[in-house]
Structure formats: structure tokens, C-alpha cells
PADOSE-162690 format. One record per residue (C-alpha): y, x, z. Coordinates in steps of 0.05 Angstrom, whole numbers, plus 5000, padded with zeros to 4 digits. Layout:
<rs>
YXZ...
</rs>
This chain:
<rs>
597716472905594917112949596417163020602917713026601318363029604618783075609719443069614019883100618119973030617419722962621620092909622519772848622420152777619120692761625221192732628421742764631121392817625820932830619821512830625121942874625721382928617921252936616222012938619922122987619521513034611421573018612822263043617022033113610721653125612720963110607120503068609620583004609020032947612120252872612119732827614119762751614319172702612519612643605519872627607620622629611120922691617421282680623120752659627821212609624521762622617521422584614621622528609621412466604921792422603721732353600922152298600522832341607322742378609622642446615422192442620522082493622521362501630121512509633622102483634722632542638023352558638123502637644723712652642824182719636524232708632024492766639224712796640223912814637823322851631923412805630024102828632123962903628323262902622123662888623124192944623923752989616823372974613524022984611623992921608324742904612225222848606325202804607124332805612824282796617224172730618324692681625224732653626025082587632425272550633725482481637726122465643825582429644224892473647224582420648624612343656224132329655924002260660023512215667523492210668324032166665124622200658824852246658725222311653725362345653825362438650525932467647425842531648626582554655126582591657427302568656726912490661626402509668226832495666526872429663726222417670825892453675126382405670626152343671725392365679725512360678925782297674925282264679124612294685825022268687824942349695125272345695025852388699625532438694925052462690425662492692725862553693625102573686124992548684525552592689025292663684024672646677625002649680125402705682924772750677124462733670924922755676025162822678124442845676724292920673323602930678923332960682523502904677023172859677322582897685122432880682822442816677521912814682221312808684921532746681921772671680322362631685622152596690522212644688422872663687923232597695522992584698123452635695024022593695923842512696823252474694323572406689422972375684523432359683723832418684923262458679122882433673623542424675523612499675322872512667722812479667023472522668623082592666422352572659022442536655622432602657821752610657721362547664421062559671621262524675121802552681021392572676820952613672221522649673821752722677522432722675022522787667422352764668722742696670823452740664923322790660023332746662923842694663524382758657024302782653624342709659224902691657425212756648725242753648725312678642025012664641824462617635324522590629824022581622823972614615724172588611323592579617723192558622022732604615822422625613723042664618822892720617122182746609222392730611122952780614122532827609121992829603722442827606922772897608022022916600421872920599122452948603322193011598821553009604321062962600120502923603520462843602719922801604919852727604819182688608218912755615018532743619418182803622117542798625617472866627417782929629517402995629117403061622317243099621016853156619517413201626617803190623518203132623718053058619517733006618618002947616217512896611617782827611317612757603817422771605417022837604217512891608517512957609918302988613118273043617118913069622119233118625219513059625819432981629519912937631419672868633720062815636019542772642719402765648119012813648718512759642018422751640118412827646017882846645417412782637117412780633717692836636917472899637416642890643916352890645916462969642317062987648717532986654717423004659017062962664217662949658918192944655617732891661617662849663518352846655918542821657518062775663318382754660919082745661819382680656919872651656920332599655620382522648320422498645420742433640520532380635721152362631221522321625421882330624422302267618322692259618623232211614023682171617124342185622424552233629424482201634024632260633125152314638824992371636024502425641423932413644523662347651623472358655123222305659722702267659822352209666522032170663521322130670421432086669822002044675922022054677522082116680422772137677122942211682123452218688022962213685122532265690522152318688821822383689521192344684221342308679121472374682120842394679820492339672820802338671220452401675719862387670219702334664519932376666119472429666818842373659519092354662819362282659620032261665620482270669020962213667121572240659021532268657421942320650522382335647222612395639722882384635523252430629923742391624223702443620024112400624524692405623824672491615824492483612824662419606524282455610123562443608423632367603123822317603124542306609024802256612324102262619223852297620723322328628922962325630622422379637422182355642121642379648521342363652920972419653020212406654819662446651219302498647918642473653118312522661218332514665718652569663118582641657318182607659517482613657917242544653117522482656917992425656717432373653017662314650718302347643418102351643617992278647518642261643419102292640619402232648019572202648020142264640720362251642220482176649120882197645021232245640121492195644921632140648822092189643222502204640622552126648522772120647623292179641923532166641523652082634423462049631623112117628022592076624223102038620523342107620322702141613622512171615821842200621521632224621021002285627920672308630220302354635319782374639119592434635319042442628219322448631019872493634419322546627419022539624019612567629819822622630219222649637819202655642118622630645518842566642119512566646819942588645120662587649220662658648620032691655120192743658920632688663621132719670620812716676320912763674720252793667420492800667221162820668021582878669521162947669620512903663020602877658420052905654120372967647320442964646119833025647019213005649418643051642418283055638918713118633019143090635519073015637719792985640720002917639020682882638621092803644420852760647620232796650820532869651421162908654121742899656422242848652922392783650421942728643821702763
</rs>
């Protein structure tokens, strides 16, 4: 075993939050250590190549754009305008497609009229429900943050029912509020729901970056070195505790002691209380309450090269009925109920639902010339049950039930999509809580519930001196 080395901060994981933290305490002039189990930087936000194509590793829109934490993280490294991170948007953010009709979402504001008034047509919303629709939007994008915050201990749910109750409605505004979060409505934070759907309603730039999601932690680590931090890829942790000398030990995959003043993780609570730390380390109560946390859904995916372009908005949303029969304009909250009833048994629900990015329509650069590139996803559950106590019992072995209803969605969405198919990779839950490092695999590893958002979301300081939370699992608003 080598003799520790010695740090001023070591941030563990490479993702947003991770890159983020070691730019800029590299950049406050601490001796900065990065160190990422994987053998390409970037967490989520990775990517592969294969046959031409630049492929992200998860399946990512940017919400705010270089309006957000994103933008402002980069200001405040210095980083020059010409560095840093182009965000692109398409003319429509989104196609919706699938329950009987197709509507396109401009990203020009003076389109939206329209687009709202064509979107009441289509969902035969009575006229009625209008102006209460409307009070919503408007409470929503005017609410105080004190106002905001009395909402955080209760749900979406709760919150749309003071303006309709009409199952269709309620649910196309529910998916509007909730997607962020990859939970049900009726179990996201109102309060968490309205923050973030102001402040993306407000700076209108959802968009997506040039270069791919990798191009933002590349930025940042790239502005990270420059400030003197040491990265290191292919560099996992097995423990961190307290050193003799009032600092803490952090403890390698390949046997190496770091010591630092500081360590930043950006895995989760869970994860950090049940692994990292041994038994002892935290505090009892602190410990049981990481244990407890409950995260969010994940997805399986697709990454669907194709031939030709065959759609031209930057985002496919759509949904898919298995039963033929099944009449998506007769749905009941009974029905959403039982959708994620089933996806919480790990049963491939009734109704399957899509969510794929177009990269190639941002950055034609990510793809062979005159090709297009699809990165869909499906929600699916974790590979553990509830707060994680105990496996999904067959779920390992059903895995490819959810891949298959993931791909027949999209051949329904998208007519003749075999024909122009170049290749087409997948991928389970299971490889993608491999590469994120999170038990379970949750896309959000402290998902935004009333019991988790707001001021009962788990701080960023932990009770072990020198031992600091930050991305997905603690903090403040925002997914991430």
C-alpha cells in the first residue's frame, strides 16, 4: 500500500455535480483531487462511439440551458465565451405523438397560443376547463417563494385538484409537472414541481449542447485543470473515514490512502451511509434516514441510429396503449394509478411511455453526414423495491420484457423505423446502475417528494466533519 497522498478536497464522480464541485474549489485555490471509477469522465452525462456516432450514455434535454446553474457555473470559472458550451435549440422542442393525435411544441413563445388552443382541441378538453387551466399557468409562473415553499410538503396532485379534476387534462398536465422527476405525479413535491417549472417557464431555453452532454463536464474539467485539479478515471472508492490527524481517509479500489480536509461525494445518501462510511462513522439517526431515502424511477433505453432523418422536432414524446383496445381518451386516474402500480411491481405497464432526445437535430456533427441519431427511454423500476431494502424479485430476469416494449413503441411512433435502422444498442437498468454508481440506479438518487424536498431535503454537510454531499442526493432546488 502507497504512503497517503495529501489534499485539500477530493470530489468524488465525475457528473455534473461532481465536475462542478472540483472546478470550482480547483479554482478557490484548494489542491484539488477528482476521482471517477469509470474509464470515461462525465457520469450521465458520458458518452460512446460507434460506427460514426457520438452517443450519449444517458438520454438528456437541459431544461435552462445556459440560463441555469449550468451557464452560471461556467461564468463564474472564468471560463471565456468562446469555451464555453454551446446550447442549440430546434425551431419545435418537442413532437407528442401517440394517443390518437400529434402536436407539435414550438419553442417561440409568440407560437404557444396557438399551439395551447390546438392541444384543447385535440384532447376534446371541454371548454370549461380553460380559464382554470389558464389561473394554473398563471399562479404558477407568478408564485412568490414563500408561497412555493407552502407547497413543498404536499403533491402535484394536490395542487392540480384545486384547478380541474378532468382525467385527461389532469394527467397531460400531471406528465407536464412530474417528467423532470421520474416519479408519479401524486407523489412529486408541488412546491419542487412550481420551482422548477417557473424558472424553465421563465428563461425558456431547453435546448441541448453541441458536442453532446459530454461537452459540459469536458468543459468543466478542462477549466478544472486549468486551476491546477489532478483527475483520475478508472479510480473507484471503497471507504471514507476519519484520519488520525482530524482529516479523512479516503480509501481506493487499488489500495491507495488520500487523505483530505474535505471530500465531496456525489453518490447517493444510501450509498454513502450503507457502503462508504463503515458501520459507526455517522451518526446513528443520520445513517438510518440515508438509508431510508427513496429515489426515483429509472429507464431502460435505446440508442437507434438511423439511415436518414425521420423526425425533425428535437424531442419525441409519446405513448403507446399494449391493448389495442384501450381508448387513451377514456383514460381515469385509476388507470395512471395502475400504470405505475405495475411499474413499481417491475410489470411492463398497459400504456408504455416514450421520452427521446434527437441529438442529431441540435448537432448534426454527433452523426455521419445525412444520418439521425434517436436516444429513447422508457421509465422502469429501480433494480431495488421501495426505499431499496430488498431486490424486485424477478426483475433482473425480466428486463428484456421492458426493452422489447420499449422498441415496439417507438416502431409504433415512428411508422417504418426498422426499414432505416442502422443499429440499434439498448440498455437495461442494470448496466446503467453499473456505470452511475448508485444503488438501484435511480435516475434521482434523493427523488423530489414532500418528505424530500424543500427544507426537508437532506443538506449538503453531513454530520462527519469535512464530509460534504452534492449533484442528485442533497441541496437545494432543482433535479441535480
Amino acid at each position: 500500500m502507497t504512503s497517503p497522498s495529501r489534499y485539500d478536497t477530493i470530489v468524488i464522480g465525475s457528473g455534473m455535480g461532481g465536475t462542478s464541485a472540483a472546478a470550482l474549489l480547483a479554482k478557490a485555490g484548494l489542491r484539488t483531487l477528482l476521482l471517477e471509477k469509470n474509464p470515461r469522465l462525465g457520469g450521465s452525462c458520458s458518452y460512446y462511439e460507434k460506427r460514426g456516432f457520438h452517443i450519449d450514455y444517458g438520454t438528456h434535454m437541459f431544461s435552462r440551458g445556459w440560463k441555469g446553474p449550468l451557464g452560471a457555473v461556467q461564468r463564474r470559472l472564468g471560463i471565456p465565451r468562446e469555451r464555453r458550451v454551446r446550447f442549440v435549440r430546434t425551431r419545435d422542442i418537442a413532437v407528442l405523438r401517440g394517443a390518437g393525435f400529434e402536436l407539435a411544441v414550438p419553442s417561440e413563445g409568440w407560437r404557444m397560443p396557438a399551439f395551447c388552443l390546438e392541444a384543447v382541441r385535440l384532447m376534446k378538453v371541454p371548454l370549461r376547463e380553460i380559464p382554470r387551466v389558464t389561473k394554473l399557468f398563471a399562479d404558477i409562473v407568478t408564485m412568490s417563494d414563500d408561497a412555493i415553499a407552502e407547497w413543498d410538503g404536499r403533491t402535484v396532485e394536490d395542487l392540480l385538484l384545486k384547478y380541474t379534476d378532468n382525467p385527461r387534462l389532469f394527467g397531460a398536465l400531471g406528465l407536464l409537472l412530474g417528467l423532470y422527476f421520474i416519479l408519479p405525479f401524486w407523489e412529486v413535491s408541488a412546491g419542487e414541481a412550481i420551482w422548477c417549472f417557473q424558472k424553465m417557464a421563465r428563461d425558456n431555453a431547453l435546448s441541448y449542447p453541441v458536442g453532446g452532454s459530454y461537452a459540459l463536464p469536458r468543459t468543466l474539467c478542462d477549466a478544472a485543470a486549468r486551476y491546477g485539479a489532478s483527475i483520475e478515471t478508472r479510480a473507484g472508492v471503497q471507504r471514507i473515514e476519519p484520519a488520525a490527524d482530524g482529516k479523512l481517509r479516503v480509501t481506493t479500489s487499488d489500495g491507495r490512502e488520500l487523505t483530505a480536509r474535505a471530500v465531496v461525494s456525489t453518490t447517493s445518501l444510501r450509498e454513502l451511509a450503507d457502503g462508504l462510511c463503515p458501520p459507526g462513522t455517522l451518526p446513528a439517526a443520520w445513517s438510518a434516514r440515508a438509508s431510508a431515502t427513496r429515489g426515483s424511477y429509472i429507464a431502460v433505453q435505446a440508442k437507434i441510429a438511423l439511415r436518414r432523418p425521420r423526425e425533425r422536432a428535437g424531442c419525441l414524446v409519446g405513448s403507446v396503449a399494449r391493448d389495442p383496445g384501450f381508448d387513451p381518451l377514456a383514460i381515469t386516474m385509476d388507470d395512471y394509478r395502475v400504470m405505475f402500480a405495475d411499474i413499481a411491481a417491475g410489470r411492463v405497464p398497459k400504456v408504455v411511455p416514450i421520452y427521446c432526445p434527437i441529438p442529431t437535430n441540435f448537432d448534426a456533427a454527433l452523426g455521419p453526414p445525412g444520418t439521425q441519431l434517436l436516444t429513447a427511454c422508457m421509465v422502469a423500476p429501480t433494480t431495488e423495491d421501495g426505499n431499496g431494502s430488498r431486490p424486485i424479485g424477478g426483475w433482473q430476469d425480466s428486463e428484456r420484457k421492458w426493452i422489447d416494449a420499449m422498441m415496439a413503441a417507438m416502431a409504433s411512433l415512428i411508422p417504418g423505423l426498422a426499414e432505416d435502422t442502422l443499429f440499434a444498442d439498448t440498455m437495461g437498468v442494470q448496466a446503467i446502475a453499473s456505470w452511475i454508481g448508485k444503488r438501484g440506479g435511480p435516475a434521482v438518487s434523493t427523488g423530489q417528494t414532500p418528505e424530500q424536498s424543500g427544507s426537508r431535503r437532506p443538506g449538503v454537510r453531513t454530520p462527519l466533519d469535512g464530509l460534504y454531499v452534492a449533484g442528485d442526493g442533497a441541496g437545494a432546488r432543482g433535479v441535480g
